[in-house]
C-alpha positions in Angstrom: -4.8 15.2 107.6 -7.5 16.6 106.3 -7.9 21.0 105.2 -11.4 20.9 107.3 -11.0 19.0 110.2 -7.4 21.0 110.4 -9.4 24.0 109.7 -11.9 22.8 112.7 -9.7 22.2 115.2 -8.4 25.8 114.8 -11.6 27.2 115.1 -12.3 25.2 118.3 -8.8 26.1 119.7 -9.7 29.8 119.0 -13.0 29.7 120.4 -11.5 28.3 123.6 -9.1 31.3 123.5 -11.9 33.8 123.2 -13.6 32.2 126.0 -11.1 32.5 128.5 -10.1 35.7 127.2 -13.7 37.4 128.0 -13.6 36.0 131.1 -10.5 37.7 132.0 -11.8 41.0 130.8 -15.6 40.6 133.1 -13.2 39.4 135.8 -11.1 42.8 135.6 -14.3 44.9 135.1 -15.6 43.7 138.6 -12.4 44.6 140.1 -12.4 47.9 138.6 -16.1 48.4 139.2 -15.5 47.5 143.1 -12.6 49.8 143.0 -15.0 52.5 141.8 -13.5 53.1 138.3 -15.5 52.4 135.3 -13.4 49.7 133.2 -15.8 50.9 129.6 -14.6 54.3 129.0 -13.1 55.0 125.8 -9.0 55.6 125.7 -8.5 59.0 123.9 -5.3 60.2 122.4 -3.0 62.5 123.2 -4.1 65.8 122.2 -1.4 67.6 119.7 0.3 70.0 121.1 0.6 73.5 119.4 3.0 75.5 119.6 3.0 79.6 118.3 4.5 81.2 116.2 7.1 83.0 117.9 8.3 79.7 120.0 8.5 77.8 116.3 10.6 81.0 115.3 12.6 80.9 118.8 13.4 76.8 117.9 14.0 77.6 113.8 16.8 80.0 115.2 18.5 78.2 118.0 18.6 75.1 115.7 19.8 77.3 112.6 22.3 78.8 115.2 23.6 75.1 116.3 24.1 73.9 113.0 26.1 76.6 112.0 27.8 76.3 114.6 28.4 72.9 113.7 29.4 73.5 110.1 31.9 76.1 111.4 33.7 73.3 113.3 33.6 71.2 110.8 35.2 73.5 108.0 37.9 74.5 111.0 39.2 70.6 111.1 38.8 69.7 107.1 40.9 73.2 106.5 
């Protein structure tokens, strides 16, 4: 077998893919533009969520608080 008519066939196969592929997505856009909702807009990401200071102070304590918690247990059943 030869490298370039492999290579060829691939291409072909791919191009086929594409094809069928695009036609999906325009077949999808009509159904969303009949439906009234625009299929183009852009997919943002989450915004990060912030959190202030005195809530990261609130979690820094509670978890400080569980872990010693935790440690205290632990020293109880090794001792």
């Amino acid at each position: 077998m030869d490298i370039r008519s492999a290579i060829k066939r691939e291409e072909r196969k791919l191009e086929r893919e594409l094809t069928k592929i695009q036609d999906q997505l325009s077949s999808v856009r009509a159904a969303a533009k009949a439906l009234g909702y625009s299929a183009n807009k852009k997919v943002t990401g989450a915004t990060k969520r912030v959190l202030s200071e005195a809530a990261r102070s609130k979690i820094s304590r509670a978890a400080k608080k569980r872990w010693a918690k935790f440690r205290a247990q632990a020293k109880k059943a090794i001792g």
